[in-house]
C-alpha positions in Angstrom: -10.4 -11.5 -15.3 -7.6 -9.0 -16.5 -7.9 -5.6 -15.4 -9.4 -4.1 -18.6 -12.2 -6.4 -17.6 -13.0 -5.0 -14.1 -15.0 -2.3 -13.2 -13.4 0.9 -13.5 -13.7 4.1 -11.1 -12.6 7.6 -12.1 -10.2 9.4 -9.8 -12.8 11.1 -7.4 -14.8 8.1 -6.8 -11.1 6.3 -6.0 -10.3 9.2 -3.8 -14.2 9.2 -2.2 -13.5 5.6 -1.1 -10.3 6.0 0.0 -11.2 9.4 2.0 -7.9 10.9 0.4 -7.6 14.1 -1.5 -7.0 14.5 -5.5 -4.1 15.9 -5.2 -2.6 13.2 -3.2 -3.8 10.1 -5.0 -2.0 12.6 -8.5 1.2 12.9 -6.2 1.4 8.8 -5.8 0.6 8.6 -9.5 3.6 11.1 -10.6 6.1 9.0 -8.2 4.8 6.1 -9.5 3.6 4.7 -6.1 -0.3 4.5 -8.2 -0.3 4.6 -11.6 -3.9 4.1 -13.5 -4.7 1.4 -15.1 -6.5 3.4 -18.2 -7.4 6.2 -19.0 -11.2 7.6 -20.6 -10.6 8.9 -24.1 -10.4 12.3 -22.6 -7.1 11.6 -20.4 -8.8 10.7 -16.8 -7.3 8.3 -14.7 -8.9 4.9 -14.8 -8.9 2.8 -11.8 -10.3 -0.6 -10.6 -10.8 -2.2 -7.5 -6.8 -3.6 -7.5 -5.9 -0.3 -7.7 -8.2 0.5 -4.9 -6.4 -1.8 -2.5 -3.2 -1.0 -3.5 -3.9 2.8 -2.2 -5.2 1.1 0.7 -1.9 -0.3 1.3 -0.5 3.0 0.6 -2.9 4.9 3.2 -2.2 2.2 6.1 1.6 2.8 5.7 1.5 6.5 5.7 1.0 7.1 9.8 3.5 4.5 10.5 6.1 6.7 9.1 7.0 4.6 6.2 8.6 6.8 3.6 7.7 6.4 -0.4 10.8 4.6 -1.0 9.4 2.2 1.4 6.3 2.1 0.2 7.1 1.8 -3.5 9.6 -1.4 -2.1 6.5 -2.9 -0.2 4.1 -2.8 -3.3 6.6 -4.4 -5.1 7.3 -7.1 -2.5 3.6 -7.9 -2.5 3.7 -8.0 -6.5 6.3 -10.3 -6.2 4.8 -12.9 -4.1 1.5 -12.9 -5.7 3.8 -13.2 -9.2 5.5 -16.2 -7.2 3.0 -18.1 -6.1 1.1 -18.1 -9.0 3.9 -19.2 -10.9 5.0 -21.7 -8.7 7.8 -24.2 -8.9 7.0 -24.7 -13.0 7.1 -21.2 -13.5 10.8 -20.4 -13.8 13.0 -18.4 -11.2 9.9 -16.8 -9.9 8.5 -19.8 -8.9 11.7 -21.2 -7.1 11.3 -22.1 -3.5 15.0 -19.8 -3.2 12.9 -16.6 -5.0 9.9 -17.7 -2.4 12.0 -17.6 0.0 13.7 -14.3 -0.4 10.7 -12.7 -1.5 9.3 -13.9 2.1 12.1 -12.5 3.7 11.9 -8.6 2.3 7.6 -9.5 3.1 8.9 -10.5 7.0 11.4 -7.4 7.3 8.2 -4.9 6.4 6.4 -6.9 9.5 9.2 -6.7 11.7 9.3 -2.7 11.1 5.4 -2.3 11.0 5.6 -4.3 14.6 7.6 -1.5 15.7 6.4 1.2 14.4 2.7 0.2 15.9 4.5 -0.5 19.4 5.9 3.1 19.1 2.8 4.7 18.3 1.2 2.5 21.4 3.5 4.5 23.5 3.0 7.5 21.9 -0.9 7.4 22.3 0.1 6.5 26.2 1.8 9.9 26.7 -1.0 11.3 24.6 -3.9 9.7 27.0 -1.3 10.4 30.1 -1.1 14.1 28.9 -4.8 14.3 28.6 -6.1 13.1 32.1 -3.4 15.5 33.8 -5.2 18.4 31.7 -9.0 17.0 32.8 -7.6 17.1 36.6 -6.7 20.6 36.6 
């Protein structure tokens, strides 16, 4: 099923599900983190479900301090092994185990980071919880 097929959503049901703001699903559009995939014959944004999870990737990476270059490399990343794998090995370059492979390894470096990133935020919610009994006692 192509996109133009799917189901579409405006841009305030997208932003409903997604419990974000307007303004900042516009802002990922306009840095190209989220763009629409149509638009109605009066200029509003289009969406479909694709879209949908690809904001959810968006919204995960946010309080793990990722930064929109980051994000913007991620997406692609993904994009790139879905494109890989469903070319596979008779689809050209993309499909070469060596593009695989290297895709894989920009896919395992994101991991790596979001392993630390989530062990820093345990600590942080440590202090947090530490911070919070030593208030209660008083």
């Amino acid at each position: 099923m192509s996109d133009v097929d799917q189901p579409m959503m405006q841009i305030g049901e997208l932003a409903e599900r997604a419990e974000m703001s307007l303004r900042t699903i516009r802002h990922y559009d306009e840095v190209g983190l989220l763009a629409p995939t149509g638009r109605t014959e009066g200029g509003f944004r289009l969406y479909t479900e694709a879209d949908f999870q690809r904001l959810m990737v968006i919204r995960r990476m946010k309080p793990l301090g990722f930064s929109l270059d980051e994000m913007a490399e991620l997406l692609r990343v993904v994009a790139d092994l879905e494109s890989a794998t469903t070319a596979g090995p008779e689809g050209g370059a993309e499909g070469s185990p060596g593009h695989v492979a290297a895709v894989r390894a920009r896919l395992d470096s994101f991991i790596e980071q979001t392993v630390e990133r989530r062990a820093r935020l345990e600590r942080q919610l440590g202090m947090a919880d530490e911070f919070l009994e030593l208030l209660r006692s008083r």
